[in-house]
N, C-alpha and C positions, 0 to 999 in steps of 0.2 A: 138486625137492629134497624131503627125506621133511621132512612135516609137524613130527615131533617132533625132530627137527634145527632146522630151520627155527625152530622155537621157544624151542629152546635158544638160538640164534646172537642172537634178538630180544632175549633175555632176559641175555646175556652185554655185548650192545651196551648195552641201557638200564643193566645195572651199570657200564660202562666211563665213559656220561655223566654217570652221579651222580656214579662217583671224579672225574672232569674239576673237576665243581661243587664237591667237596670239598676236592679237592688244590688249587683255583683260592681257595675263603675260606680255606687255612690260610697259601696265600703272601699271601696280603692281611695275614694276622694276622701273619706273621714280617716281611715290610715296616713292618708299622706296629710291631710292639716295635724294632724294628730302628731306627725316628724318634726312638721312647720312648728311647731308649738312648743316642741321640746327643743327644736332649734334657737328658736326666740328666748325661750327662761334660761338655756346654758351663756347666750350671746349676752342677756340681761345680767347674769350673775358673776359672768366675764366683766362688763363695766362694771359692774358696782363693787367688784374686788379693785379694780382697775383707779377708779376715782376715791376709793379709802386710801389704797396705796397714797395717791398723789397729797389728798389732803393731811396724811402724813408728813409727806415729804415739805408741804409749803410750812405747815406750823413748826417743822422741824428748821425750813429756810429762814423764817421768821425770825424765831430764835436764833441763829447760827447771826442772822444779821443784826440782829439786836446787838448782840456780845461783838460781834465786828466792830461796831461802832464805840463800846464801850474801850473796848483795847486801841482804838485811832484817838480816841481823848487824853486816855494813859499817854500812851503814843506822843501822844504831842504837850503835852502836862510835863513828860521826863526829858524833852528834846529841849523847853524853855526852861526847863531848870539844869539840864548841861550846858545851857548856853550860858545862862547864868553865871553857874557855876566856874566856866573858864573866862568872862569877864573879871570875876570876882582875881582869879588866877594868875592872868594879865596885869591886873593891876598891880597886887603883891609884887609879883614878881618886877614890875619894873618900880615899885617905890623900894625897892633891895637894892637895883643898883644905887652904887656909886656916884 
C-alpha cells in the first residue's frame, strides 16, 4: 500500500475514534439531561399536586371560618338573651317576696 495513503487511512481511522469518543460523551450528556428532565416534570407534578392540595385546604379554611364566626354571633345572640333572661328572673323573683 503507498505509504502516503497508508497514512492518510491511519489518520482518517484515529479521526473516526476520537468522533466514537465524542459522539459516545455527548449521548451520555443527552441521557443524563434526559434524567434531568424527568426529574424536573416528577418535582413539577410533586408541586402541583402539592399546591391543589393546599388550595383545598384554604377554601376548605375559609369556609370552616366563615361558619366560626357565624356560631361566635349565635354565641353571643344566646349569651344576651340568658342574661336577659335571668334579669327578667331576678326581678320576678324578688317582686314575690314579701
Amino acid at each position: 500500500m503507498n505509504p502516503l495513503l497508508k497514512k492518510k487511512l491511519e489518520h482518517i481511522q484515529e479521526q473516526v475514534g476520537e468522533l466514537q469518543g465524542v459522539l459516545k460523551a455527548k449521548h451520555e450528556d443527552v441521557l443524563q439531561q434526559h434524567q434531568e428532565k424527568e426529574d424536573l416534570l416528577q418535582e413539577k407534578w410533586r408541586e402541583r399536586k402539592r399546591v391543589t392540595m393546599l388550595d383545598r385546604v384554604a377554601n376548605d379554611y375559609d369556609a370552616l371560618e366563615e361558619q366560626n364566626d357565624v356560631y361566635a354571633c349565635e354565641r353571643k345572640e344566646i349569651k344576651e338573651r340568658l342574661a336577659r333572661v335571668m334579669r327578667f328572673t331576678k326581678s320576678l323573683h324578688n317582686a314575690s317576696k314579701p
